[in-house]
C-alpha positions as CSV (number, residue, x, y, z in Angstrom):
1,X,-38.8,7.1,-77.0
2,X,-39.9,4.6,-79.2
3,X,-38.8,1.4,-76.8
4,X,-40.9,3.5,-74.5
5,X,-44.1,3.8,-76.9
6,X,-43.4,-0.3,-77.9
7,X,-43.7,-1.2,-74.4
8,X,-46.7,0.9,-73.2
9,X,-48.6,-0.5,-76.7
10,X,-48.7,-3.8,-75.0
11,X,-50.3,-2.5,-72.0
12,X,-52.6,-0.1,-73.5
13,X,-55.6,-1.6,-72.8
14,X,-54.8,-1.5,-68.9
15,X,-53.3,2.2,-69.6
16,X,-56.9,3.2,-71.4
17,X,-59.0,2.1,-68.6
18,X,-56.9,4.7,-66.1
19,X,-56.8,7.8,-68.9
20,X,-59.8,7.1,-70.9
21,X,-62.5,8.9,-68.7
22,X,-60.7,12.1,-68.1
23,X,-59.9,12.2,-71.5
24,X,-63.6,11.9,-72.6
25,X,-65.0,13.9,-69.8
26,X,-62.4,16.5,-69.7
27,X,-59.4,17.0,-73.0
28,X,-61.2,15.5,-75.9
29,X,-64.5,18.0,-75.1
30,X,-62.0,21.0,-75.0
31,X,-60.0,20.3,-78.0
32,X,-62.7,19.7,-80.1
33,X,-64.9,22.6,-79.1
34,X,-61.5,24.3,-79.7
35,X,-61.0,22.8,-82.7
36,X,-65.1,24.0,-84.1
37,X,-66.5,22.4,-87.0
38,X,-64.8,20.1,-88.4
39,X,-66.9,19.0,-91.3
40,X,-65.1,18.3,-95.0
41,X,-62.0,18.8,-93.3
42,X,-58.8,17.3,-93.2
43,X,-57.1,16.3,-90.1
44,X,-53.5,15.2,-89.1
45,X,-53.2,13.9,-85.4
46,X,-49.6,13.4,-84.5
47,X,-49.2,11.3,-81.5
48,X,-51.8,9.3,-82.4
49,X,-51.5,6.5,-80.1
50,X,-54.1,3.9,-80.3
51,X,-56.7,6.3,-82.6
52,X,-58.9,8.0,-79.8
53,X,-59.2,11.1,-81.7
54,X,-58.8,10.4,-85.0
55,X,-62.1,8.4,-84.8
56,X,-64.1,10.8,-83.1
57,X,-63.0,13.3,-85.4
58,X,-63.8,11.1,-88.7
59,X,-67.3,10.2,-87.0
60,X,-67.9,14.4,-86.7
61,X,-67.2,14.6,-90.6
62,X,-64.0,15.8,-91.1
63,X,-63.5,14.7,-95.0
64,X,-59.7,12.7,-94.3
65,X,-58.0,11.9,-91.1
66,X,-54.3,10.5,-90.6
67,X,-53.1,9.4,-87.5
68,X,-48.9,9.0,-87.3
69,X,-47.3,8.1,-84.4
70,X,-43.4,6.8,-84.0
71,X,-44.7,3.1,-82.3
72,X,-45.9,0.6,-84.4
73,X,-47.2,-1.3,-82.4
74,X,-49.1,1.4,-81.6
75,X,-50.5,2.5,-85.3
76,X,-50.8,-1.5,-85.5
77,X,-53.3,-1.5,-82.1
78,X,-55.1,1.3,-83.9
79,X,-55.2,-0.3,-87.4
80,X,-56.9,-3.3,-85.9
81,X,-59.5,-0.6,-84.5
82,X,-59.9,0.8,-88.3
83,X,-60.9,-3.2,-89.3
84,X,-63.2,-3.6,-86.3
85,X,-65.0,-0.3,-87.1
86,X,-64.4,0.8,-90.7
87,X,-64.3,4.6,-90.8
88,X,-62.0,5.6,-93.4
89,X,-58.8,6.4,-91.4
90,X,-55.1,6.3,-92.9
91,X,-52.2,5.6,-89.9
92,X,-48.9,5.5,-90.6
93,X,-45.6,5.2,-88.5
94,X,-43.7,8.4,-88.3
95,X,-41.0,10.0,-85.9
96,X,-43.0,13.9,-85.9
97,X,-39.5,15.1,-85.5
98,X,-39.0,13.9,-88.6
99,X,-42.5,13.9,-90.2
100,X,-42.6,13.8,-93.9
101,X,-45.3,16.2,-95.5
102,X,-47.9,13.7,-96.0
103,X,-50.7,16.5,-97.0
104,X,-52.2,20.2,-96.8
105,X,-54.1,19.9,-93.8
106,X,-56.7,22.4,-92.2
107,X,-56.2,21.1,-88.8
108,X,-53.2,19.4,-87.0
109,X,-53.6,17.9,-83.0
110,X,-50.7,16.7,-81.1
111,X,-52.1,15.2,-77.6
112,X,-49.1,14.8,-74.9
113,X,-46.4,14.2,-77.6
114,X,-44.6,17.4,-77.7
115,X,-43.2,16.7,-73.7
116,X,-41.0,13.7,-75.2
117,X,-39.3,16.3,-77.0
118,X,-35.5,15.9,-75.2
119,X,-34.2,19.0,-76.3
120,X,-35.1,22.3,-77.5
121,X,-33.7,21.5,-81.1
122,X,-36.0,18.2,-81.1
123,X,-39.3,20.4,-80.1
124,X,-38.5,23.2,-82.8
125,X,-38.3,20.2,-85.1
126,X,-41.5,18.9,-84.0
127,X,-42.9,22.2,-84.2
128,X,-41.5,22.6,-87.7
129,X,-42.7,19.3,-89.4
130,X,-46.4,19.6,-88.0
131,X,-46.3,23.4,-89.4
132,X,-44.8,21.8,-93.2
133,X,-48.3,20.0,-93.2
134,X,-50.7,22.3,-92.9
135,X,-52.8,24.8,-95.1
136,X,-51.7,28.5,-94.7
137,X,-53.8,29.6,-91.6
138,X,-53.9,25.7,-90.6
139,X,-54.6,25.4,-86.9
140,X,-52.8,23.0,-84.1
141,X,-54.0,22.3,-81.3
142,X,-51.8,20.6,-78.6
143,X,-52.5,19.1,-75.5
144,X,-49.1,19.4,-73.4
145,X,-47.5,18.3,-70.1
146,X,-48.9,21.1,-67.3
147,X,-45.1,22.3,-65.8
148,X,-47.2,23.2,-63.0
149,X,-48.2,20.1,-61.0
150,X,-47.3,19.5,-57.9
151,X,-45.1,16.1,-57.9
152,X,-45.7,13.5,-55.9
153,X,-49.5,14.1,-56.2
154,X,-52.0,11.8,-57.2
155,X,-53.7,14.5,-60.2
156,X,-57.2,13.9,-61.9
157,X,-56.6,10.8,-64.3
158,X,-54.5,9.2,-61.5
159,X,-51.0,9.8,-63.1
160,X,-48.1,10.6,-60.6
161,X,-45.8,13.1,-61.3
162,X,-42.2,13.0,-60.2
163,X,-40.1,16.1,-61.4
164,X,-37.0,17.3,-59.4
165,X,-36.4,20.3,-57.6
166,X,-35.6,23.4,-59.7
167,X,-36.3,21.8,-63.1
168,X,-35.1,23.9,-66.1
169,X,-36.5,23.3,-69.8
170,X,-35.4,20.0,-71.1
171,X,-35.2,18.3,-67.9
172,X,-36.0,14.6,-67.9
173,X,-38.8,13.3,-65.7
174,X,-41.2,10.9,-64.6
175,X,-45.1,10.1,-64.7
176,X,-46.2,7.0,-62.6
177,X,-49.5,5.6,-64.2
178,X,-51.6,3.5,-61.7
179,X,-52.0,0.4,-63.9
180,X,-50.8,-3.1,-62.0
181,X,-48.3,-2.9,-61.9
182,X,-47.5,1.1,-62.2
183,X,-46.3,2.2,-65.6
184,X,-44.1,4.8,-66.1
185,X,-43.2,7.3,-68.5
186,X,-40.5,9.5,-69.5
187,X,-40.9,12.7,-70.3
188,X,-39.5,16.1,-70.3
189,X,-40.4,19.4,-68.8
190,X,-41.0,22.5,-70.9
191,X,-42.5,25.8,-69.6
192,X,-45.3,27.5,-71.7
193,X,-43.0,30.2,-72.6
194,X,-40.6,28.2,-74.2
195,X,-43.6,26.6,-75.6
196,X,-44.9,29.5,-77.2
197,X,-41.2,31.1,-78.5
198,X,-40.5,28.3,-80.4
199,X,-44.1,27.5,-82.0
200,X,-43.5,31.0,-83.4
201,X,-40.2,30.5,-84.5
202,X,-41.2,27.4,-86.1
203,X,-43.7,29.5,-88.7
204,X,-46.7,29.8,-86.0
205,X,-49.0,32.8,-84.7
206,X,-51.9,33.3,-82.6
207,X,-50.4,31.3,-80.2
208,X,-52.8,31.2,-77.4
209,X,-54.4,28.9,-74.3
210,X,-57.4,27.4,-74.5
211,X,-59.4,26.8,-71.2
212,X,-60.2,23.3,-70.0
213,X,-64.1,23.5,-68.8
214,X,-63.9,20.9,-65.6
215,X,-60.6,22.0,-64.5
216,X,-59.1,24.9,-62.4
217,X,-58.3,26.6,-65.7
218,X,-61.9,26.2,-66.6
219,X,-64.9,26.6,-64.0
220,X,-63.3,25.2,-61.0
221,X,-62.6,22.3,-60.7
222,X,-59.1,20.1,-60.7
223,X,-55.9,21.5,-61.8
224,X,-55.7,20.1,-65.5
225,X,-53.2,17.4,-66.5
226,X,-52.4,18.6,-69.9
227,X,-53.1,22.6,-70.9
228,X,-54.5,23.5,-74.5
229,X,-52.2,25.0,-76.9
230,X,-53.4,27.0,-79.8
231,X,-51.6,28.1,-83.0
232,X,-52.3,29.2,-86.8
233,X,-49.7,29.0,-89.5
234,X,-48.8,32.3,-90.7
């Protein structure tokens, strides 16, 4: 995974103009009306790529953000954000799997991360760090892969997805993003169940979905690329 993350860092500028306007138009909106206020609080975004969220969360006043994610060229791409625009944000490099506890956080968000996990064991891990650094009744919120796309489809933020025939949980698959040339990622498939089971084995409850306003899950429109996860540490 993190060859993978090295090599899409160097094309993420091609890779933002394909998901940046779903992802202001349609996930960011969602999460962070999901999310509420946010004001004096602090926020750890795993995942974070480039810094997309962890600035728009700084600029809505949450007191300290920290954006990890296991690329660094990736934390590097959004460190040279943070000297362009000064906002106060920490990054560091960190596999979540095996996340330190870096605070007591309010809030945790993990956008399209928890789909690399390769095996169940990995996700529980996953699961289990982001819940070691948060505040009893801490909330995540977690955009994941929708297991229910059709493959071979071109969905809302142009990605392709390529899954096999009866995939089972763990599976290995493909997404096709129309940059030129087409980059792809590897990811793997986990159904919402499994999703929730192991969230509260991992020390989560109130594990719930979150609509997606713009999206067939929402008020009508397309089928969503990424559903909203919800959970509070007991």
């Amino acid at each position: 995974m993190v060859q993978q993350y090295d090599a899409i860092a160097v094309r993420d500028a091609d890779i933002e103009q394909v998901v940046g306007p779903y992802r202001e138009q349609v996930e960011m909106p969602a999460l962070l009306r999901a999310l509420g206020p946010v004001g004096g609080a602090r926020v750890l975004d795993v995942g974070c790529g480039s810094g997309a969220y962890v600035r728009a969360l700084r600029r809505r006043g949450a007191s300290q953000v920290v954006g990890v994610d296991v690329s660094a060229p990736m934390i590097a791409e959004a460190r040279r954000a943070e000297e362009r625009e000064p906002l106060g944000v920490r990054y560091e490099v960190h596999d979540l799997a095996a996340l330190p506890v870096l605070g007591e956080f309010s809030a945790a968000i993990a956008v399209a991360v928890l789909h690399y996990a390769d095996s169940r064991r990995t996700l529980a891990r996953m699961c289990e760090r982001v819940c070691a650094n948060l505040a009893p009744s801490g909330r995540l919120l977690a955009l994941v892969g929708n297991p229910g796309l059709p493959t071979g489809v071109p969905q809302a933020n142009g990605f392709v997805v390529h899954r096999p025939a009866h995939v089972r949980d763990g599976d290995a698959y493909t997404i096709s993003v129309p940059t030129v040339p087409a980059t792809t990622l590897t990811v793997h498939h986990w159904a919402c169940g499994t999703l929730e089971d192991v969230l509260t084995s991992s020390g989560f409850a109130d594990v719930t979905w979150e609509p997606l306003p713009g999206t067939a899950d929402g008020d009508g429109g397309a089928a969503p690329v990424n559903l909203l996860l919800s959970a509070r540490k007991e």
